[in-house]
C-alpha positions as CSV (number, residue, x, y, z in Angstrom):
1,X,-15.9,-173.8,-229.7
2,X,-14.6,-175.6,-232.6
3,X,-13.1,-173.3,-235.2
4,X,-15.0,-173.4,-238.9
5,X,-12.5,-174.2,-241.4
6,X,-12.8,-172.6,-245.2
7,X,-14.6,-174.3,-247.6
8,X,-13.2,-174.3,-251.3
9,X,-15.7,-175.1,-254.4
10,X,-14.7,-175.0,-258.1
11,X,-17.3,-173.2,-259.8
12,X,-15.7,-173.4,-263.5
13,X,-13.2,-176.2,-264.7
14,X,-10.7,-174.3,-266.9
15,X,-10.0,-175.6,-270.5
16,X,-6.6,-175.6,-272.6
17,X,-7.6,-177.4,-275.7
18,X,-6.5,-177.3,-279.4
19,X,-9.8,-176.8,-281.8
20,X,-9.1,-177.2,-285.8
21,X,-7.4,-174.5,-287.9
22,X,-4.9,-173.9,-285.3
23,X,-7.7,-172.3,-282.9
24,X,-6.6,-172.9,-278.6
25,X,-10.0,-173.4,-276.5
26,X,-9.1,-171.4,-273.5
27,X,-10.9,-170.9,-269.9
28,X,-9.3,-170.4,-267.1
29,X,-10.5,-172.4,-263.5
30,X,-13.0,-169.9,-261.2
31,X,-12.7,-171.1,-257.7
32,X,-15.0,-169.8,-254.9
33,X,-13.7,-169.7,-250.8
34,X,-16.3,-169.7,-248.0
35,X,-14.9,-168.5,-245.0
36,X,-15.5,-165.0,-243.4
37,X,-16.3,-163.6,-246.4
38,X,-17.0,-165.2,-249.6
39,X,-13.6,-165.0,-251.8
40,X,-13.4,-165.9,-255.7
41,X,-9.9,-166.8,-257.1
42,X,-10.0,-165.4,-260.8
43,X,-13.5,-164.5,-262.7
44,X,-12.5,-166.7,-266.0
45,X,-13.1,-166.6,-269.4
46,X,-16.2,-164.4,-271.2
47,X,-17.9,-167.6,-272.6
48,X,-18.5,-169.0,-268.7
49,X,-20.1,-166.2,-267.6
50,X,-23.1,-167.7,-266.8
51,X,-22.1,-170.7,-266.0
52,X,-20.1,-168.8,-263.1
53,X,-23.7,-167.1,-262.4
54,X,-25.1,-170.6,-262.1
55,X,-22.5,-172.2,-260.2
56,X,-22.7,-169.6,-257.5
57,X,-26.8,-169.7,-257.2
58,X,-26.2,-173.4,-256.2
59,X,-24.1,-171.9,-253.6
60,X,-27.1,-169.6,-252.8
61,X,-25.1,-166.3,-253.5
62,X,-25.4,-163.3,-256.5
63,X,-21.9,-161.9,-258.0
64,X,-22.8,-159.1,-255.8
65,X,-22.2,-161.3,-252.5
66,X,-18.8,-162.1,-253.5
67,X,-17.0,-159.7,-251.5
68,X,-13.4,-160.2,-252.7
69,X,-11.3,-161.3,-255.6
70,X,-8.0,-162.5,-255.8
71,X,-6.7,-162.5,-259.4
72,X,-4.0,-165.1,-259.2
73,X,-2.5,-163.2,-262.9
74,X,-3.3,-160.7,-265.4
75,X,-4.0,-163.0,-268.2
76,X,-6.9,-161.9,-269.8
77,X,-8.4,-165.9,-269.7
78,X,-8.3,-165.1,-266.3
79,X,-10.3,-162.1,-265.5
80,X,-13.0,-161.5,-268.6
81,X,-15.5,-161.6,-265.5
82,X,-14.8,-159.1,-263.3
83,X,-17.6,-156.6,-264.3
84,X,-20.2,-159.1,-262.9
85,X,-18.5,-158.4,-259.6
86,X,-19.2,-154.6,-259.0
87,X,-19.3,-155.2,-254.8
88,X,-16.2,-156.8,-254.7
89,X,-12.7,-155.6,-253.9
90,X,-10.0,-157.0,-256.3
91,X,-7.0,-158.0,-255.6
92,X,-3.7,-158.2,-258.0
93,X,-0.2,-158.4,-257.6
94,X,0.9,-156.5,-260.8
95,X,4.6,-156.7,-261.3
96,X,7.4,-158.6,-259.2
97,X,9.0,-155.8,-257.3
98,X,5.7,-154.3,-256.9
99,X,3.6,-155.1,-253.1
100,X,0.6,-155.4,-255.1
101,X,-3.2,-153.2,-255.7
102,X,-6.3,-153.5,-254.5
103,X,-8.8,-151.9,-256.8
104,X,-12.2,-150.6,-255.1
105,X,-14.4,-151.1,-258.1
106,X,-17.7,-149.6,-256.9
107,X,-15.9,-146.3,-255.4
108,X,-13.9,-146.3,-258.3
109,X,-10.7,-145.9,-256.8
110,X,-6.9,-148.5,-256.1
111,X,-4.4,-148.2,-253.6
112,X,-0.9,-150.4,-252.7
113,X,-1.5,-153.5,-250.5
114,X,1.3,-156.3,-250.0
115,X,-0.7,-159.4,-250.8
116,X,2.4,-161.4,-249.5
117,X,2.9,-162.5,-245.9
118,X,0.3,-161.4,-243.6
119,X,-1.8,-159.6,-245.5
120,X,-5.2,-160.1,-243.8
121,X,-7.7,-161.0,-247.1
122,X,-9.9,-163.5,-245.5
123,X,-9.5,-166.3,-242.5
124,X,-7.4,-169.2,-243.4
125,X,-5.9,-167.6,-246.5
126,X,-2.5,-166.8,-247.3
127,X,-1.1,-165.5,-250.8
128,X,2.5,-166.7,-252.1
129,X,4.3,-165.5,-254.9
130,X,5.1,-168.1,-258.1
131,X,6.2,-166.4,-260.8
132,X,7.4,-168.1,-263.7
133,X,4.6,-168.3,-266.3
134,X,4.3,-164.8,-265.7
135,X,6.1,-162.2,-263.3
136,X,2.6,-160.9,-261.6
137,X,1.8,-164.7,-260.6
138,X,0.4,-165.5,-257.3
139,X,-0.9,-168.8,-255.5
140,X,-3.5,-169.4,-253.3
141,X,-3.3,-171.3,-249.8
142,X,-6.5,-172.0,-248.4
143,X,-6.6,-174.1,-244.6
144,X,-9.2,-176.6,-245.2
145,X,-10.9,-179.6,-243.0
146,X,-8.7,-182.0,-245.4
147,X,-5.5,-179.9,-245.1
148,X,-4.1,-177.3,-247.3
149,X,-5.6,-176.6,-250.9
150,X,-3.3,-174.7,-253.2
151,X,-5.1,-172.4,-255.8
152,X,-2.3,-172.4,-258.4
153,X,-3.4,-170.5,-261.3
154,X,-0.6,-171.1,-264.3
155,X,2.2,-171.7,-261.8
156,X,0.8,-175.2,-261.9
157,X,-1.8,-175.2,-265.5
158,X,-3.0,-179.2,-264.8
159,X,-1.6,-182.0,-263.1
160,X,0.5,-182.9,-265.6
161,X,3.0,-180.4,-264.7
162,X,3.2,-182.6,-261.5
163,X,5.9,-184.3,-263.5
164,X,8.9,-182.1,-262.7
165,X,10.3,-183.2,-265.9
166,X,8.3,-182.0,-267.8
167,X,9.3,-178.2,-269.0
168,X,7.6,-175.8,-270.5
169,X,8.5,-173.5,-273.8
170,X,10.5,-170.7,-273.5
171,X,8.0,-168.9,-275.3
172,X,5.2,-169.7,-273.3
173,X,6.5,-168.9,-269.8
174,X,8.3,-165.6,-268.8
175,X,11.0,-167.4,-267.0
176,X,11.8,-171.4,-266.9
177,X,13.5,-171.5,-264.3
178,X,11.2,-169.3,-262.0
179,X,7.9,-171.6,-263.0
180,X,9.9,-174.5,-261.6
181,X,10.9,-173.4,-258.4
182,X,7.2,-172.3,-258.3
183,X,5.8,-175.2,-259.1
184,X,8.0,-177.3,-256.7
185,X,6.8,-175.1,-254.0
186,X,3.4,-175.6,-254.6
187,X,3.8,-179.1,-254.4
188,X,5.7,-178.9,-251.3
189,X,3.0,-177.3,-249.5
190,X,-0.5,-178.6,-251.2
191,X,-2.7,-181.8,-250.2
192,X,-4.7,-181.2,-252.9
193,X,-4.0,-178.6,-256.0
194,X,-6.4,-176.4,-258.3
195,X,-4.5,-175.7,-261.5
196,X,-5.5,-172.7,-263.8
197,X,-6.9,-175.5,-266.3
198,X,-8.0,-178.6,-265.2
199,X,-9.5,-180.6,-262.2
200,X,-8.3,-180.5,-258.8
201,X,-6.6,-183.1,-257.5
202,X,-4.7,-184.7,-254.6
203,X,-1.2,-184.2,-254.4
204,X,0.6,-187.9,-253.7
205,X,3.2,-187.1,-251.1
């Protein structure tokens, strides 16, 4: 029997645009997994709500059929959405020396869970820690038919931050040096990478 591998669809493109009068357009990426249960990697900013509603009725599901998210950080671009997704379980790491919660939202109720290693989430997925831009941040590694697909959140906001040279301000990560260790794993690993704010692309190895 040959084994089904996970399917990944972007649902939402994030943004990370400057408007006039100093205003940042923000949105974070919304990226759906198929495998044996039907995973969404952050819920995104307020104004794509219902473009995350469409999205998903293309891929003949309801928010109520999404059965877990994982919130890759607790940016608030990043999870504006989650009442739509009363069914699911959620999933967040928190703080750095912390194993990470899993918040029941229908019983109303959280407990400890160690995202990292083998936590058992869903087939095919594994959850790494890069902090960096923040201290709660995790990463995505989904097995796909076309290899590994990293879901990077703000470890990795666009492919410009492919170009290691490129470094971030001090005031806009929590640690420098952390975000680039992260990042450099991310590209170690990946085929193909979805940042926090931009399109996906293939890693050139």
């Amino acid at each position: 029997m040959v084994e089904v591998m996970a399917e990944v669809k972007v649902l939402v493109e994030g943004k990370h645009s400057m408007l006039e009068g100093k205003k940042l357009s923000i949105s974070s990426t919304v990226t759906l997994i198929k495998t044996d249960k039907n995973i969404l990697i952050d819920t995104g900013a307020f104004v794509d709500r219902e473009k995350i509603i469409e999205s998903l009725k293309k891929e003949n599901l309801t928010p109520q059929d999404i059965e877990v998210i994982i919130l890759t950080h607790l940016h608030l671009d990043h999870l504006m959405n989650l009442a739509l997704f009363n069914k699911s379980k959620v999933y967040c790491k928190f703080k750095s020396n912390y194993p990470g919660q899993m918040h029941n939202i229908s019983e109303g109720y959280l407990e400890r869970f160690d995202l990292l290693g083998d936590a058992k989430i869903g087939k095919g997925i594994n959850i790494i820690s890069t902090p960096g831009h923040s201290l709660d941040m995790v990463s995505v590694v989904v097995d796909t038919d076309n290899g590994k697909v990293v879901i990077a959140g703000d470890s990795l906001p666009n492919e410009d931050w492919v170009d290691l040279k490129k470094q971030p301000l001090e005031m806009l990560v929590y640690d420098v040096d952390e975000f680039n260790k992260s990042r450099k794993k991310i590209l170690e690993i990946a085929n193909y990478i979805i940042p926090g704010h931009g399109k996906m692309f293939e890693v050139k190895k």
